[in-house]
C-alpha positions in Angstrom: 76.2 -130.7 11.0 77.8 -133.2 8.5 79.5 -131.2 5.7 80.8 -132.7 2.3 82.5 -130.1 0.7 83.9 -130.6 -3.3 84.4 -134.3 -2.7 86.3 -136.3 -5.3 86.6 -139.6 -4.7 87.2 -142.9 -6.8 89.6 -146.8 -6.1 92.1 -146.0 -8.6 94.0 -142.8 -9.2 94.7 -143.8 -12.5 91.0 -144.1 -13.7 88.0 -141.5 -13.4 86.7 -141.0 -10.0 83.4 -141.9 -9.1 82.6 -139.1 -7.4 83.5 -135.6 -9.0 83.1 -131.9 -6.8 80.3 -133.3 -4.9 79.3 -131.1 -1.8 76.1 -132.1 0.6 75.0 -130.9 4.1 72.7 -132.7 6.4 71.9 -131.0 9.4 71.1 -132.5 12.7 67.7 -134.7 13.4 67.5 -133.9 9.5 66.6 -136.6 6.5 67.9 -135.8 3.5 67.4 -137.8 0.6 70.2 -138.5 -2.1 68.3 -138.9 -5.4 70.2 -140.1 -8.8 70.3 -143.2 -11.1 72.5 -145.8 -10.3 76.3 -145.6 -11.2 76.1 -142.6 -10.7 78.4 -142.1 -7.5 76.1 -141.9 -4.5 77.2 -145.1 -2.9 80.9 -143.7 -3.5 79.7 -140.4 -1.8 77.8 -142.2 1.3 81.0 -144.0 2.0 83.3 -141.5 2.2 80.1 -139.5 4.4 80.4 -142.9 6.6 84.1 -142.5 7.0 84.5 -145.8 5.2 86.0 -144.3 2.2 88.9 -141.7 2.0 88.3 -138.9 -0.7 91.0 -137.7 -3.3 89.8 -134.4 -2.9 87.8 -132.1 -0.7 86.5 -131.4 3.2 84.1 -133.7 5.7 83.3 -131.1 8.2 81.9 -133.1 11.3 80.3 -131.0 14.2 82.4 -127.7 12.8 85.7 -129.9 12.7 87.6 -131.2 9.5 87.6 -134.9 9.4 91.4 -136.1 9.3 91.4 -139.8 9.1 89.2 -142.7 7.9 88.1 -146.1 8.5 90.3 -147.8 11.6 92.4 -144.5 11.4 89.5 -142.4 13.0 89.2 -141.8 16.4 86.6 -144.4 17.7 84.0 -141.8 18.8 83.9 -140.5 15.4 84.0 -144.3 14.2 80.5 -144.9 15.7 79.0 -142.0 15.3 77.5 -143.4 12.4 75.5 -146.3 11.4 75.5 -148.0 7.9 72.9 -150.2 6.0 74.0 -151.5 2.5 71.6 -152.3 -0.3 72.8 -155.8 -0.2 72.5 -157.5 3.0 74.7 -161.0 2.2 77.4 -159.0 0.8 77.7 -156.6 4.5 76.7 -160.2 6.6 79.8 -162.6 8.0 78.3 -165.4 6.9 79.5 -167.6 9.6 77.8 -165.6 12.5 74.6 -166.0 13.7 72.0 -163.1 13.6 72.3 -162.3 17.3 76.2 -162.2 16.6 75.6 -160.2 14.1 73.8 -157.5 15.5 76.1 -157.6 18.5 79.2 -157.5 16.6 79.7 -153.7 16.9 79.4 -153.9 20.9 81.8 -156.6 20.8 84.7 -154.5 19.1 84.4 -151.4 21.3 84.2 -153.6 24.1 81.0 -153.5 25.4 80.1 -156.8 25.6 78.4 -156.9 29.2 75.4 -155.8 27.6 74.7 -157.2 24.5 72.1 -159.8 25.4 69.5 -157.2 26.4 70.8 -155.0 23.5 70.2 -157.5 21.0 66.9 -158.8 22.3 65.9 -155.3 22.1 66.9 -153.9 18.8 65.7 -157.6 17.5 62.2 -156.9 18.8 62.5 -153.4 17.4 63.3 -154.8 13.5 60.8 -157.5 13.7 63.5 -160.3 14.0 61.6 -163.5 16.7 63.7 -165.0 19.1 63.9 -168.2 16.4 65.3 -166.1 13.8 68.4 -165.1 16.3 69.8 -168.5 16.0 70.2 -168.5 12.3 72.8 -168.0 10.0 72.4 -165.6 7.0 72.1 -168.7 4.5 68.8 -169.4 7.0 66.7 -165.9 6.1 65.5 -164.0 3.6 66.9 -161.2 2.7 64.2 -159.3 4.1 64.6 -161.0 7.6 68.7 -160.6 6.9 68.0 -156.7 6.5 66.0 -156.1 9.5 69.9 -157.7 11.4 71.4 -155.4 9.2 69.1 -152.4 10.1 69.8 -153.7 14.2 73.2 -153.8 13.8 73.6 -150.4 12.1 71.2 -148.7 15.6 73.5 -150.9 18.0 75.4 -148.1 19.6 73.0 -146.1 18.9 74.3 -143.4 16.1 74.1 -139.7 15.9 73.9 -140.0 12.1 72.1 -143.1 9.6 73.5 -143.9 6.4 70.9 -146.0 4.5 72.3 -146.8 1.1 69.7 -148.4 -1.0 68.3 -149.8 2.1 65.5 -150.7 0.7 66.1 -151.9 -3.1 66.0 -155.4 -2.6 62.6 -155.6 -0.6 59.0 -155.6 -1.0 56.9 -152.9 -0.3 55.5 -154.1 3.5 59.2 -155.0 4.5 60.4 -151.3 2.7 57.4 -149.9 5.2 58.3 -151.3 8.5 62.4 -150.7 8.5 61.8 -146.9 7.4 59.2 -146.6 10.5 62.3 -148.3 12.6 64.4 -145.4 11.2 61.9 -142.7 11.4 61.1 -143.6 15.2 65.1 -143.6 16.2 65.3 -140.4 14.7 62.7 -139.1 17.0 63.5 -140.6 19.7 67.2 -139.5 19.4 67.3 -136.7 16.8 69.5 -138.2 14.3 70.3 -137.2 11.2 69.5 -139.4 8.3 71.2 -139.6 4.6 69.1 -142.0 2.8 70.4 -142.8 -0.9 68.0 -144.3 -3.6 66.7 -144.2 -6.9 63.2 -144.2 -5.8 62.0 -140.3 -5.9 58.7 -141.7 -4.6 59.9 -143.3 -1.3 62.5 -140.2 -1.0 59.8 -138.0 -1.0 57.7 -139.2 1.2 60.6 -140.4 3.9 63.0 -137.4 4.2 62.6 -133.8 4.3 64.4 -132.6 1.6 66.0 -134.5 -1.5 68.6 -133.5 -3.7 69.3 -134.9 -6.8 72.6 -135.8 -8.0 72.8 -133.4 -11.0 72.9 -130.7 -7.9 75.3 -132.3 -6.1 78.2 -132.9 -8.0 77.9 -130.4 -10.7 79.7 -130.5 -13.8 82.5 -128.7 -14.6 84.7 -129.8 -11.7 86.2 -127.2 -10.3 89.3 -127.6 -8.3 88.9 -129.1 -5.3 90.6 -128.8 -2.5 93.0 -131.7 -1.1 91.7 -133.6 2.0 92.9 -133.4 4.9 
């Protein structure tokens, strides 16, 4: 179970956070959809869900067990448990590497290396990425074609929990269609669970099985929220 209890979270103490009192479940093999307009806070709240962002305030409860540390401070089995994809591709993509370095990156910093060639060659034929496409830089695709690396890299080590922030927001509708069958077939093959954030209600609905709306999330008042660990 991943657990976000009254999270408060924001980049500078001295401003207001972006996240206020915010508590979400998501159980596992379960896609939960995080509806609200944008500004709101969900991309704060997915990050700190990722481990990539440290809360002011509040409890990640992973598998039963407080969460401690984030970022490079968590333990590395915590570290990739989870797989990200961004809204925007170019701004998540080293621009230097190649897309079959890109998708490999994440076996490359926990070592694995040995095997990922096969890796790659099979996530890439998963996505829809051809063997041409491999060789390119980010500069060289569309952002379509950049998102399908993104989506690869993110299934790499092959993630107990998906974080799709606005995964979707920047492509057409028969691009949209084909990565959330990518998703929806790793999560049945390996029971994942699944927070997908959007603005869409339409595609939320019809991709998870529940969605919450923001309003529901992080209610207003805030009450006081405990500190995190």
């Amino acid at each position: 179970m991943l657990e976000l209890r009254a999270i408060t979270a924001g980049y500078d103490r001295r401003s207001t956070p972006a996240v206020r009192n915010a508590s979400l479940t998501v159980a596992p093999g379960e896609a939960v959809g995080l509806l609200g307009p944008s500004g709101c806070g969900k991309s704060t709240l997915a990050k700190v869900a990722a481990l990539l962002h440290r809360p002011d305030a509040g409890t990640l409860i992973l598998d039963g067990t407080p969460v401690r540390h984030w970022r490079h401070r968590a333990p590395r089995a915590l570290r990739t448990a989870f797989g990200v994809v961004f809204q925007q591709p170019r701004l998540s993509a080293d621009p230097r590497l190649t897309l079959t370095d890109l998708i490999a990156e994440p076996l490359r910093a926990t070592g694995r290396r040995a095997g990922a060639p096969y890796r790659v060659a099979e996530l890439a034929s998963t996505v829809g990425l051809t063997p041409d496409l491999l060789t390119r830089r980010p500069h060289e695709v569309s952002d379509g074609q950049l998102q399908r690396a993104c989506l690869a890299r993110a299934l790499v080590l092959r993630p107990r929990w998906l974080i799709c922030d606005e995964m979707t927001a920047m492509l057409d509708a028969s691009t949209t269609a084909a990565l959330v069958a990518v998703v929806e077939d790793y999560r049945t093959e390996t029971g994942a669970g699944l927070l997908a954030v959007s603005h869409d209600r339409t595609l939320l609905n019809r991709w998870c099985d529940r969605t919450v709306h923001w309003d529901t999330v992080a209610p207003w008042p805030v009450s006081s929220a405990r500190s995190a660990q």
